[in-house]
N, C-alpha and C positions, 0 to 999 in steps of 0.2 A: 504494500500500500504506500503510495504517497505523502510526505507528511507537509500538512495544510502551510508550513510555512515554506515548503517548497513550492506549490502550486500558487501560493499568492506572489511571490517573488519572479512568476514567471508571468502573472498577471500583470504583475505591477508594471513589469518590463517592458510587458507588449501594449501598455497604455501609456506610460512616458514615452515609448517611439514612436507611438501614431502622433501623440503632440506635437512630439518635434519634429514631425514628417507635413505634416500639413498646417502647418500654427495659422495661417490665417480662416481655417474651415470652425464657422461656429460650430456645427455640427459634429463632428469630429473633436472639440473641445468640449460641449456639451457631454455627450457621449464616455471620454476616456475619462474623463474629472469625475461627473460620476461612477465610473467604474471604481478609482480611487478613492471617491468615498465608502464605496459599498466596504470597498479592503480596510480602511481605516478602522471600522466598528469592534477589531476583535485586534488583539495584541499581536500576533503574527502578520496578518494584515498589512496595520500600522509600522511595522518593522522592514514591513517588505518597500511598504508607499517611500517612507526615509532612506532606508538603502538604495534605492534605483533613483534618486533625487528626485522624487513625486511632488515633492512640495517645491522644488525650482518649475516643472510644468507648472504645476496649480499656477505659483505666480505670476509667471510668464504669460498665462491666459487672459489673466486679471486685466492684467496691462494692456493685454493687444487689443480684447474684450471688454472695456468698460464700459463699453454704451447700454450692452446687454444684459437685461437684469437676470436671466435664467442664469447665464454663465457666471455670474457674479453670487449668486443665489443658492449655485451648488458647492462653487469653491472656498466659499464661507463656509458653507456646510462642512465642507474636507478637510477646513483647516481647526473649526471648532473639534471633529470628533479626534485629530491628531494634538489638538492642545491638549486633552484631555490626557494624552500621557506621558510617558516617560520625560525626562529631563532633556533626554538626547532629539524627543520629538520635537519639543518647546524651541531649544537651539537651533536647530535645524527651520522651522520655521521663521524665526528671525534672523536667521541669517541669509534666507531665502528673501528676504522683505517681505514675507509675510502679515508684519503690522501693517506696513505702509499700504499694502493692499485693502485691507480687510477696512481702516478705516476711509478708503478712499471708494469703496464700493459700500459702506453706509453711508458716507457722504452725495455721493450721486445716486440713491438709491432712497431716497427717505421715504418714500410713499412703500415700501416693500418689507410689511414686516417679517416674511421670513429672510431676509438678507438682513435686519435690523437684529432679530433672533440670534441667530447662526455669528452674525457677527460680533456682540453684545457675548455670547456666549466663548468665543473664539478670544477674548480677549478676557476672559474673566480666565479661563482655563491656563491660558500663558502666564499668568502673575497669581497662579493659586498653590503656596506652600511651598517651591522647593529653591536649588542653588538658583535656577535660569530666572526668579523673578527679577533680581533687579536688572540684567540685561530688558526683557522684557518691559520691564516697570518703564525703562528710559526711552525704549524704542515708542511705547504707547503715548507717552508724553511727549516726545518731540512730533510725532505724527498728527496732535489734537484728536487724539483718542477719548477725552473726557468729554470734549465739545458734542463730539458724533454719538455719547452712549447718554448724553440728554438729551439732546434733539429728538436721540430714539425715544428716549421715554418720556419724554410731550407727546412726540407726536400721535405714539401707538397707545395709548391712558388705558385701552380696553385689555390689550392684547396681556393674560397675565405674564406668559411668556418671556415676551421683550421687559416686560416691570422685574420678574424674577434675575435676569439673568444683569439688565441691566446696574439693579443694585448690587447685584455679588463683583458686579465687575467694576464698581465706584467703592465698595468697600474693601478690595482687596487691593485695589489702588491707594488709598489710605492709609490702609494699615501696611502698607510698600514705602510708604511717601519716607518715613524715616532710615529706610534703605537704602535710599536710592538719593538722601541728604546729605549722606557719611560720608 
């Protein structure tokens, strides 16, 4: 039998090179991004998405892609559920400019709350508990990452969602702030 972190590793591979084979195809960025998220949700996955530099495509979409709320909707998505782990995930996305993304696609994006979510969410997981916060903490700060995660939470007042994630992600920002003073 195959073992699952082989097979997502061969996944991951074969969707970071559709990216970079066709980077201006929304479709084809649509498409492989969410493939990588689907990999992100389980530790192997996730492992496989950072090893084959998953999160340089994601970014790289963002970029070419920003007018596109789908693409911008799912790569939020990909990058929230790879904050969510390891330490080496966290770095890996900020060194990809993964903030700079994420806040620049709630920022063009305000009417969307699932990119307000995912996003809101994606940025609370990067500065929650471990070494990579205060990289993290400084990248979301230089970005105006605080600006975009109330704006979300004006704009979205219903969505509990965007209310939950957006507060986790101002208060871990705070309780960052003396971190990231030193």
């Amino acid at each position: 039998m195959v073992a699952r972190a082989e097979v997502a590793t061969v996944e991951a591979t074969a969707a970071v090179a559709a990216m970079s084979a066709k980077p201006g195809s929304v479709g084809v960025q649509r498409t492989r991004c969410s493939a990588l998220m689907k990999l992100a949700t389980d530790a192997a996955g996730a492992q496989a998405v950072v090893h084959t530099r998953g999160m340089t495509a994601v970014v790289a979409a963002m970029r070419l892609h920003a007018a596109d709320v789908e693409v911008q909707r799912g790569r939020c998505g990909a990058l929230r559920h790879l904050a969510g782990g390891d330490t080496a995930h966290k770095h890996a996305i900020v060194d990809a400019g993964g903030v700079a993304a994420v806040v620049a696609a709630m920022g063009r994006h305000t009417a969307d709350a699932d990119v307000q979510y995912s996003g809101c969410g994606a940025l609370q997981h990067l500065i929650n508990g471990d070494v990579a916060r205060k990289q993290a903490t400084q990248a979301i700060l230089n970005a105006g990452g605080v600006a975009v995660v109330v704006a979300a939470m004006r704009r979205h007042t219903a969505d509990a969602g965007v209310q939950r994630l957006g507060c986790a992600a101002l208060r871990n920002l705070d309780a960052t702030k003396s971190v990231v003073d030193d």
